[in-house]
C-alpha positions, 0 to 999 in steps of 0.5 A: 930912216927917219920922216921922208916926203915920196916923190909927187907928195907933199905929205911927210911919211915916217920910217923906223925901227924898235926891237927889230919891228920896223913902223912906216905910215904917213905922218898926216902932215905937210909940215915938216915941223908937224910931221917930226912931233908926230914921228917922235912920239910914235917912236915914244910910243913905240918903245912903250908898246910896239903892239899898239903903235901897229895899229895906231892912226895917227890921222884920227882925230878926237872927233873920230874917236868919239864917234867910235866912243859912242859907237860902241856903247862906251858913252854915258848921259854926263858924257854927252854933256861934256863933249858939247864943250869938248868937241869945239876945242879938241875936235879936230886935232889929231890924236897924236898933237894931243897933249897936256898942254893943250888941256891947260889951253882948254881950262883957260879957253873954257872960262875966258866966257862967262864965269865957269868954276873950276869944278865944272872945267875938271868935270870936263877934263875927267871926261877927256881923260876917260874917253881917252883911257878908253882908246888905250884899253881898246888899243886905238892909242897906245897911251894917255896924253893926259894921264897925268893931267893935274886938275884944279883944286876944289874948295869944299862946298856945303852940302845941305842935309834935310832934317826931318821937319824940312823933309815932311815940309817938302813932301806935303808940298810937292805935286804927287810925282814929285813927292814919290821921287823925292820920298824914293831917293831921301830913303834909298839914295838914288839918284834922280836919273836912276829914279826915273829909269826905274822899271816895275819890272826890276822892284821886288815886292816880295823881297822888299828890293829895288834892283837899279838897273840904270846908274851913271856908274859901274858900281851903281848898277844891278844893286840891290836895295832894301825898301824902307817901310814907307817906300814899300807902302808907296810902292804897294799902292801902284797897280802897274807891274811894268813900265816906268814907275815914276810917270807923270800923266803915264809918260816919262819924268825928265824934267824936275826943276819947275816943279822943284823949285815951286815946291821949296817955294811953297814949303818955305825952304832955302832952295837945295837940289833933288840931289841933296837927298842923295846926301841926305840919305848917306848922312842919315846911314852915317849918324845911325852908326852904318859904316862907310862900305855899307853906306857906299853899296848902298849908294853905288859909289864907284870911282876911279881904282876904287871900282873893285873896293870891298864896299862892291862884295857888301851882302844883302842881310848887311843892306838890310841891316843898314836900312833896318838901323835908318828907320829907328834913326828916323823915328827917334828924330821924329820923335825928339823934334816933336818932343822939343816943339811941344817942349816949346809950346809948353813954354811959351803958354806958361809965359803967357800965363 
């Protein structure tokens, strides 16, 4: 037993037996060479777990396996973003050839281009890793090649935080659509695809809530936030109840950076991202003294082993709370900021006397 070529083929087949379970197939390869790295590491994973090799393929190619990903409703947005750089490299290489090697390949491929951050190449490579967990937990592969990929160190990035000033400059500069997103996520954290998928439907006047449906994370999704006052005010005020509530001109918003970037131009900021409120929100909850469980449900972060941490079962009167704290946060901040302004204007007349 062993890998073997049948009379009038020239592809190798492979034969063997573990635990009393005997395994035949084709190896897919023509070369010998190929054909034994195949047949060792279906034997591997034969004695890992005999029930999944059954049903392994070793033929199917990564490409395939997307297609399968995709599907069956498994593939997400950033997916999608991803696999444009994935597929060239690693589309049509047979699951069983995969290895962690080859992801170093990909890494050194991917930036001999133009310059690509290592942060950016990890973001890839998580995604490889995802796709292929995946095919694991549905019993296409009978284990991760790249399980124990280790990815590249990341220099820690300053990550800026509107203070209440710049926020009031932004929002006076920006077009209307633009002004309720950005008002929207500096006071609820949402993320800005999570904001334009908001329906009317899944807002909650009567309870003050914003239910986020659509999230780019298992923990982002059907959580309930609690509206700040001015988001409610915002709210109140739109007639329709059902649809998207952020349009611009009735339709769909997809595109922020044009008008992004003409808003900071004209409010006179340093240019940060829509994402930053994000950020902007969570530190805010943190110096108002919520704690990090709060803080992360009301997020939606979930990543990882982390997906089932105690932050997920964080009750909604503790949310209420949390916001509850935000507001008398902000309005103490408002009120130093404008107490050192006239602090200053005092000053400076009486130099002028």
């Amino acid at each position: 037993m062993g890998i073997f070529r049948r009379s009038g083929s020239s592809v190798w087949h492979y034969d063997f037996i573990v635990r009393g379970q005997r395994f035949q197939g084709s190896t897919g390869k023509t070369n010998k060479r190929d054909a034994e790295f195949v047949f060792h590491k279906l034997k591997l994973e034969a004695h890992a777990n005999p029930n999944d090799v059954a049903r392994s393929d070793p033929n199917m190619t990564f490409a395939a396996l997307v297609a399968e990903f995709f599907a069956r409703g498994a593939a997400r947005p950033h997916h999608r973003e991803r696999l444009k750089f994935l597929l060239p490299f690693f589309g049509d290489l047979p699951l069983a050839r995969l290895t962690r090697g080859l992801a170093g390949d990909y890494r050194l491929d991917r930036k001999a281009g133009k310059p690509i951050s290592d942060a950016t190449v990890n973001r890839d490579l998580s995604t490889l890793r995802h796709i292929l967990y995946w095919a694991v937990d549905q019993s296409i592969i009978a284990a991760n090649p790249v399980a124990r990929l280790r990815l590249a160190a990341e220099p820690r990035k300053f990550r800026k935080i509107v203070s209440v000033s710049e926020e009031q400059r932004l929002l006076d500069a920006a077009p209307e659509h633009l002004r309720e997103m950005a008002l929207v996520a500096i006071d609820t954290g949402m993320r800005r695809g999570e904001i334009t998928h908001q329906r009317r439907e899944d807002i909650d006047m009567s309870r003050r809530l914003i239910l986020v449906t659509k999230s780019k994370t298992i923990g982002g999704q059907l959580r309930e936030i609690p509206m700040t006052g001015r988001v409610y005010d915002l709210l109140a005020g739109k007639k329709e109840r059902e649809g998207y509530t952020f349009t611009y001109n009735g339709r769909p918003i997809r595109i922020l950076k044009t008008a992004w970037k003409s808003t900071l131009r004209r409010a006179g900021l340093r240019h940060f991202r829509f994402h930053d409120l994000r950020h902007t929100f969570n530190t805010r909850l943190m110096e108002a003294g919520v704690v990090q469980d709060i803080r992360m449900a009301l997020m939606g972060h979930s990543s990882g082993n982390q997906v089932h941490a105690t932050y997920t079962h964080v009750e909604l009167p503790a949310k209420r709370r949390a916001i509850a704290r935000l507001e008398s946060w902000l309005k103490e901040q408002a009120e130093a900021e404008t107490e050192e302004v006239q602090g200053g204007t005092q000053h400076g007349d009486s130099k002028n006397a």
